[in-house]
C-alpha positions as CSV (number, residue, x, y, z in Angstrom):
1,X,-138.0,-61.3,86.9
2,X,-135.1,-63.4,85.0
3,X,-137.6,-63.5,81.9
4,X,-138.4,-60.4,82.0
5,X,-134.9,-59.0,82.0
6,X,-133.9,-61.7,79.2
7,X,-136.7,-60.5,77.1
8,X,-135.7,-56.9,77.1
9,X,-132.0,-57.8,76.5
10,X,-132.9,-60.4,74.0
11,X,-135.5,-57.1,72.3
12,X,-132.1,-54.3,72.7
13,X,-130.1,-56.6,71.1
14,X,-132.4,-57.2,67.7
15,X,-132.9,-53.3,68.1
16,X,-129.4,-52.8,67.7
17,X,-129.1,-55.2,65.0
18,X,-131.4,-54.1,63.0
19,X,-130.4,-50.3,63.1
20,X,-126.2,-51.2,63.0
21,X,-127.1,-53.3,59.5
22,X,-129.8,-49.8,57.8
23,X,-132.2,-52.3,57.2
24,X,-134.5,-50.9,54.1
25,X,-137.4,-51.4,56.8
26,X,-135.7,-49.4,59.9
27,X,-135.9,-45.9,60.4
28,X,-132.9,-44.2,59.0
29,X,-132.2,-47.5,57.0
30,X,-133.0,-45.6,53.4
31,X,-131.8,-41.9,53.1
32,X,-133.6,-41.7,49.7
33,X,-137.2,-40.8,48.9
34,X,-139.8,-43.3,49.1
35,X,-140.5,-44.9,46.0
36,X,-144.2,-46.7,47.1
37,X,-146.0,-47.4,44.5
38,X,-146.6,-49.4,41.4
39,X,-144.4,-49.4,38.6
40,X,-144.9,-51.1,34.9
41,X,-142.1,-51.8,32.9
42,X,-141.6,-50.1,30.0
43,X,-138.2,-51.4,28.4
44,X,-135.5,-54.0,28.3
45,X,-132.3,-53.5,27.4
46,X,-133.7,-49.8,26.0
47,X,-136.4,-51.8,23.7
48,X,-139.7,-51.3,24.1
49,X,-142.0,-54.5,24.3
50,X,-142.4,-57.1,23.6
51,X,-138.7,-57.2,24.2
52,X,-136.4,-60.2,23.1
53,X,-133.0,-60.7,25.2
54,X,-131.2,-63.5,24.8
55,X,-133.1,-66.0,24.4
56,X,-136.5,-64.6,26.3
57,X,-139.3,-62.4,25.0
58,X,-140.3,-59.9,28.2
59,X,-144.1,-59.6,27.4
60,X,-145.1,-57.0,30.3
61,X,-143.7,-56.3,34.1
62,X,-144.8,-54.8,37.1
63,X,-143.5,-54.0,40.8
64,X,-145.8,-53.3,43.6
65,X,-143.7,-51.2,46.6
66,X,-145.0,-50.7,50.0
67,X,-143.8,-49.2,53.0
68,X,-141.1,-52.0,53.1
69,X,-141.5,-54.6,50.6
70,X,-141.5,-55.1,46.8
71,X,-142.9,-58.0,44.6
72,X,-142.3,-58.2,40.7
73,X,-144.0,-59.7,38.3
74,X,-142.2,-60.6,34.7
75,X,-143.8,-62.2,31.9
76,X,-141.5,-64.1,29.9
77,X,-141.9,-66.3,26.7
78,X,-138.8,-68.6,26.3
79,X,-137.8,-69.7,23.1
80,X,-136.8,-73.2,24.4
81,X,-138.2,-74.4,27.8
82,X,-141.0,-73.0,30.2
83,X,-144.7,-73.8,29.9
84,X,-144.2,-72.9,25.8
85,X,-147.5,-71.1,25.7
86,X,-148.0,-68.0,23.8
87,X,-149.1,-66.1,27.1
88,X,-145.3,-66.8,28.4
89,X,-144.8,-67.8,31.9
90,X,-145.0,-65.4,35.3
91,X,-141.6,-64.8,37.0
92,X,-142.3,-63.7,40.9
93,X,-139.8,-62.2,43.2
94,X,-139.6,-60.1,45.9
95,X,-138.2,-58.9,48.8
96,X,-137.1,-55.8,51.0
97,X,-135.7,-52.2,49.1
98,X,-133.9,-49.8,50.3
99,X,-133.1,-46.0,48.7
100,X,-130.1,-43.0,48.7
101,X,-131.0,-40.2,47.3
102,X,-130.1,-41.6,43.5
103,X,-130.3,-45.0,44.1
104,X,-132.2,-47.9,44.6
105,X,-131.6,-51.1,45.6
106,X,-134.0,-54.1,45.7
107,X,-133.1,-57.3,48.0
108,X,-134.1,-60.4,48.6
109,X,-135.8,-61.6,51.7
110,X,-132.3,-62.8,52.8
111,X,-131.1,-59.3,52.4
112,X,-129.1,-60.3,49.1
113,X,-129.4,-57.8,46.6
114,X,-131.2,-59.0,43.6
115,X,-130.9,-55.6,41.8
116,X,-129.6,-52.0,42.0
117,X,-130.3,-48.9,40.2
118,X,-131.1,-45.6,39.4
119,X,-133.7,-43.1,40.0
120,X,-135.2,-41.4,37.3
121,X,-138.2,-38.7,37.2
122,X,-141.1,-41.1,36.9
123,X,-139.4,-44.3,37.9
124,X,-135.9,-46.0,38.4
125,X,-133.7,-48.4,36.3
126,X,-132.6,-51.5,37.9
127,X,-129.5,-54.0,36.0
128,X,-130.3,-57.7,37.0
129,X,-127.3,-60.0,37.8
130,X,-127.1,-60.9,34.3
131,X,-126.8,-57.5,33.2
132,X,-130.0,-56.8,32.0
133,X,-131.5,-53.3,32.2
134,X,-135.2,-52.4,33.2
135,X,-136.2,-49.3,33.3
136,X,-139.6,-48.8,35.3
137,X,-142.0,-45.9,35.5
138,X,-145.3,-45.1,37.2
């Protein structure tokens, strides 16, 4: 009987949790649409690609949302560094998301936001950490 009355106290208290923090994967957690879907990247910085910034080429890009994950893919050609070969090297992240009605924000697995941004017709524009603007679209 203890166990069983630990285990449901133990589940109400994650319950809890998880609605108090609006977890992108909780009901009520995102008050925006739902963005699933796949999504290419089409610019950097507002340049088309192959884009250069800084001291990167961004050769393509794509994020796969679900339900209530995300994973990116960036191809990247650095001019010093990486694998050097002409193909450029695959970048991987991902993580949870989460959505207002304007907004979206991607986070890591560790609920750290890795980037926010705006919604757009076809799409969304997220700014990376270091500033740098990707604009997405379906």
């Amino acid at each position: 009987m203890r166990r069983v009355v630990a285990t449901v106290f133990a589940l109400s208290l994650v319950a809890c949790r998880s609605s108090d923090t609006g977890g992108p994967t909780e009901p009520g957690g995102r008050t925006g649409p739902d963005i699933s879907g796949t999504y290419t990247l089409r610019t950097v910085d507002s340049k088309a690609l192959p884009a250069i910034s800084g001291d990167s080429t961004f050769l393509s890009g794509q994020i796969v949302i679900n339900d209530s994950t995300w994973k990116q893919t960036i191809v990247v050609r650095y001019a010093q560094g990486g694998s050097g070969t002409a193909a450029g090297d695959s970048l991987i992240q991902g993580g949870l998301w989460t959505t207002t009605p304007s907004t979206v924000k991607l986070l890591d697995l560790g609920l750290s936001e890795v980037y926010t941004g705006t919604l757009t017709s076809n799409g969304f524009t997220i700014s990376s950490q270091t500033s740098t603007l990707l604009a997405y679209s379906k």
